[in-house]
Every structure is written in structure tokens, then in C-alpha cells.
C-alpha positions, 0 to 999 in steps of 0.5 A: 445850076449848069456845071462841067467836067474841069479838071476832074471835078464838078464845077458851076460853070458861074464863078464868084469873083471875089473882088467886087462884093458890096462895101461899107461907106469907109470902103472896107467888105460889107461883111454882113451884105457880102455872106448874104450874097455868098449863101444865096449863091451856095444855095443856088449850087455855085461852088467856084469862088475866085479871089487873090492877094490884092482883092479889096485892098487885101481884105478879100482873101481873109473874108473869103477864107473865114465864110468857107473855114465854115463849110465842108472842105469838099464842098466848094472850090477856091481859086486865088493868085500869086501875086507876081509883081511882088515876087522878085526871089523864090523866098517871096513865092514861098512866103507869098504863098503860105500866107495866102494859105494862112488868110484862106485857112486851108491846107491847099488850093483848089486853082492856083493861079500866076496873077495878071502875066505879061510877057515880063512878067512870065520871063522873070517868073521863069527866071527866078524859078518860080514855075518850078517852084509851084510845081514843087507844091502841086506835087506835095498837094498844097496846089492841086490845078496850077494856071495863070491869068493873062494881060498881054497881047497875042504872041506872048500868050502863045509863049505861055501856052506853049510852055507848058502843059498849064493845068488851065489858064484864065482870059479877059474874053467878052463880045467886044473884046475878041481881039483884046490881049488873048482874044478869040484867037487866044481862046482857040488856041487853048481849047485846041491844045487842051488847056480849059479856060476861065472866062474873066471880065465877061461883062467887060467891067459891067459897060456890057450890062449898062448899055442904052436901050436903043443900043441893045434893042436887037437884044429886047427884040428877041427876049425882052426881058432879058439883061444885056449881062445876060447875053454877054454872060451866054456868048462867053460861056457858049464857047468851046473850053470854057469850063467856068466864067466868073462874075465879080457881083456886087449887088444881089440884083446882079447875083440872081440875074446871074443865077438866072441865066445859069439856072439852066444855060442855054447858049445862043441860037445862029438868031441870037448870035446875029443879035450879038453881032449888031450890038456890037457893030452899033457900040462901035459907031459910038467910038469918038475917033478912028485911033489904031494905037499904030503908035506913029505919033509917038513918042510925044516930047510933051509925054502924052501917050497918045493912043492910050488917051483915045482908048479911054476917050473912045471906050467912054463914047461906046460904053459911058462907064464913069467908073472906068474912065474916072479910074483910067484917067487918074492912072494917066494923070499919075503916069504923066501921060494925059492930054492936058499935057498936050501943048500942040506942037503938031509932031504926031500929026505929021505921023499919023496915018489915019490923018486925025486931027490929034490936037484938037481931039486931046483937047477936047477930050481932055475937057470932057474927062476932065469934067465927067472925073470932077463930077464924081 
């Protein structure tokens, strides 16, 4: 197992991430499945184990604390998370906190993150006090590495960096993601003021480990019996500042690809890395439209946002993750924002600098999701 130098401590640099372990037909954590994976993983020498409050509906923090209550204390390292949309007090920071102590059984946490921050977020953090208050329990050692976990765009990662001098911080960052939220530019930012990085969603929710073979056939050409996970787990981890990437597995097929790719690390070649580019490149010629999220068309009378309906329709036509488009398409339709609401009154079109054909395009991908969410 590769492992590096983060914050002082000896750290796997593949992390599990709690969030995705195996479940029973109800729903709930497949207890038994799951401490298999967690030993295997142990045994393997993996150290890093991610969770937070909302995990597993919940479920995820307990279950995690009651497998490590039975291990050696310096043994592993547990990362967990404020859930910060649930904070609207410092008391609710403090009750928040010592009940994710109480779940985790454990007297302190290794990594202690700000969950999930955007730039509302992190203002109404600072407001409230709540950075202050965190700092207050790294000094009494309840919290011994305190960072934050984003989901913004650039700028506001920017102002979250620059802060402070964050202990560490934690981005969605994977081959196909590099100018998504922080992006490379986010990732250069942080190595460069010394911040060390977690990498989260390195397989991009797993549509980076499902891909047709003539997608990733740059890919085979190289290693052919390599796994598409694999390469996108050694290009995040090849980059500077990144200390530990994390990886939510659900099965044990996917544990020892992992472990695998880990056990050692060899990151990629000038060869490989021109693999990864043409992946890249042939993943987005599968996009449905040419959609820039400029936002002219909006706003719609009707409430359908626009862009956010050709996202989920465009990272359909690259990816064919149905988990992901089923689950993205019922959060419009919650929000009242899908393409079904469309009644083609034409205003965007009039807006639209890439003169896309905006009606007939939330037509039709309102039929294809629509048809792909019914199936499952």
C-alpha cells in the first residue's frame, strides 16, 4: 500500500469512503458484507476511513464507529463532517459535534471537515462563529486536522483558501472534471499555498469506471488488463498535493481493483497521460448538445432550468450512468425545474448565443429520461 506524509501522520493514500458500502434489500448497511470489505481493506494496510452525518441515511457514522471501537486507537484514521445545512446556531455546531463523537465512539477526530461549502454556506459558517468554534475544539484536541469539503465554483474556493491557513481541504477532482467547481485550477491553488488535498469523486461517481470499450480502447491499447477505475484513480493521485484519494466501494470487486492499483502506485507516463487525453476527448463527442450553462435563456416563465436539463441529458450521452440520471432527474422534477414543464413559448431561443434548437431539445430529452427513470 502506497502512503504519505499528511499532516504528520502516515496515511494510505487510498481512502474508504463511507458512503457506499453494500446494503441489505430494505436499504439499510449490509453489516456482515460491509466489515468484510473493512478487513480486507485493514489487512491490505488502508488506514483512511471517510464518513459523515448524513452517510447511509445516518446509518454510516455508527457502523463505522462500532467496527473501529474494536481496533487499536492508533491504528486507523477517521475523517467525518459537520453538517453544515443543519447548523443555523453555535449550539447546533456543539450538539452536532459531540454526537458525532458519541456515534463514532471516540474521544477525537483524526480529520474534521466543514461539509459539502459553497460560498453561503462558508459566509453563514463565519457569521455564526462556527470556524471559531471548531478551532476552539482542535485546541482542547477533540479535532486534531480541521478542513473543509467544497461544491462551488472557483472564486468562492479562492475565498476559502485564502481564509485561512485550513489544515487541509477536500475537492471533487477527476479527468473529466478539471474545470468543475475547484478544478485544476483549484488543486494548483491549494498545493501552491500548502494546503494538501483529498481527492473526492475520482471515478466521477463510477461513470469513469463503466465506460464502452471503444471509449477507453487508448486505455487497453497501453495495459490491457487494466480498469478504466484504475486509470482515473492514478491520474488523481499523480497530482501534486494530494495526500489521499478516496474511493466509496460497494463491492469487493471494486476493493481489490483499488487495492491493486494502490499496492504499489505507479503514476502515469507522458504515454499514459496522452491515453487519458483522448479518452477524454472521445467521451466528449458523446455530449447530446453544445450547452455552456451561459444562463441567456433564463429565466424561463415556465420554471424549467434550462442548462441544468442539458447537463444531466449531456453527462447521460458521455457517461449512460442511470443511477445518476435517474437520481438527477428526480431532484428537478422535486424542484419544478425539468423539460416537461417546457410549453414552447420560444423566449430562450431568442437568447441563446449557440443558437440551439432549445424546444426541440427539451423534448426530446425529456422522452429519453423520462423513459430510462420509468425503467429502473
Amino acid at each position: 500500500m502506497e502512503y504519505r506524509n499528511f499532516c504528520g501522520d502516515r496515511v494510505s493514500v487510498l481512502g474508504f469512503g463511507c458512503m457506499r458500502f453494500p446494503q441489505t434489500a430494505d436499504g439499510h448497511i449490509n453489516k456482515p458484507a460491509a466489515e468484510a470489505m473493512l478487513d480486507a481493506a485493514r489487512k491490505a494496510g488502508v488506514n483512511y476511513f471517510d464518513t459523515a452525518y448524513p452517510y447511509h441515511n445516518g446509518e454510516s457514522e455508527p457502523f463505522v464507529g462500532a467496527y473501529l471501537s474494536k481496533l487499536p486507537r492508533e491504528s486507523f484514521f477517521v475523517a467525518t463532517k459537520l453538517p453544515v445545512w443543519e447548523v443555523n446556531s453555535l449550539e447546533d455546531a456543539h450538539t452536532l459535534f459531540q454526537k458525532q463523537l458519541g456515534r463514532l465512539q471516540l474521544k477525537y477526530a483524526d480529520f474534521y471537515l466543514l461539509h459539502a461549502l459553497d460560498r453561503g454556506r462558508f459566509e453563514k459558517m463565519v457569521k455564526l462563529g462556527v470556524v471559531d468554534y471548531l478551532l476552539e475544539e482542535q485546541k482542547a484536541g477533540r479535532i486534531r486536522h480541521l478542513g473543509f469539503s467544497f461544491h462551488d465554483g472557483y472564486d468562492t474556493f479562492e475565498l476559502i483558501v485564502k481564509y485561512r491557513k485550513w489544515d487541509f481541504c477536500q475537492i471533487q477532482y477527476n479527468y473529466m472534471d478539471t474545470e468543475e467547481q475547484a478544478g485544476e485550477r483549484g488543486r494548483s491553488l491549494a498545493e501552491q499555498n500548502g494546503i494538501p488535498l483529498i481527492i473526492m469523486e475520482p471515478v466521477k461517481g463510477g461513470s469513469l469506471a463503466n465506460l464502452p470499450p471503444e471509449i477507453v480502447s487508448p486505455f487497453t491499447a497501453i495495459h490491457s488488463a487494466s480498469t478504466p477505475a484504475s486509470w482515473a484513480l492514478r491520474f488523481a493521485a499523480g497530482k501534486g498535493g494530494v495526500k489521499v484519494v478516496l474511493s466509496g466501494m460497494s463491492t469487493e470487486g471494486q476493493l481489490r481493483d483499488n487495492l491493486a492499483t494502490f499496492s504499489p502506485f505507479v503514476p502515469l507516463d507522458a504515454q499514459e497521460e496522452a491515453a487519458v487525453v483522448s479518452v477524454r476527448k472521445a467521451i466528449k463527442t458523446r455530449i447530446r448538445n453544445g450547452c455552456t450553462a451561459c444562463r441567456y435563456c433564463m429565466p424561463c416563465p415556465y420554471g424549467v432550468d434550462i442548462p441544468r436539463n442539458f447537463k444531466v441529458w449531456n453527462d447521460w450521452g458521455m457517461y449512460g450512468n442511470k443511477n445518476s440520471v435517474s437520481y438527477d432527474w428526480k431532484m428537478m422534477t422535486s424542484d419544478k425545474a425539468n423539460a416537461e414543464l417546457c410549453r414552447k413559448c420560444g423566449a430562450c431561443e431568442t437568447k441563446c448565443p449557440q443558437k440551439i434548437h432549445i424546444r426541440d431539445d427539451l423534448e426530446t430529452l425529456g422522452k429519453e429520461i423520462s423513459s430510462i427513470v420509468s425503467a429502473m
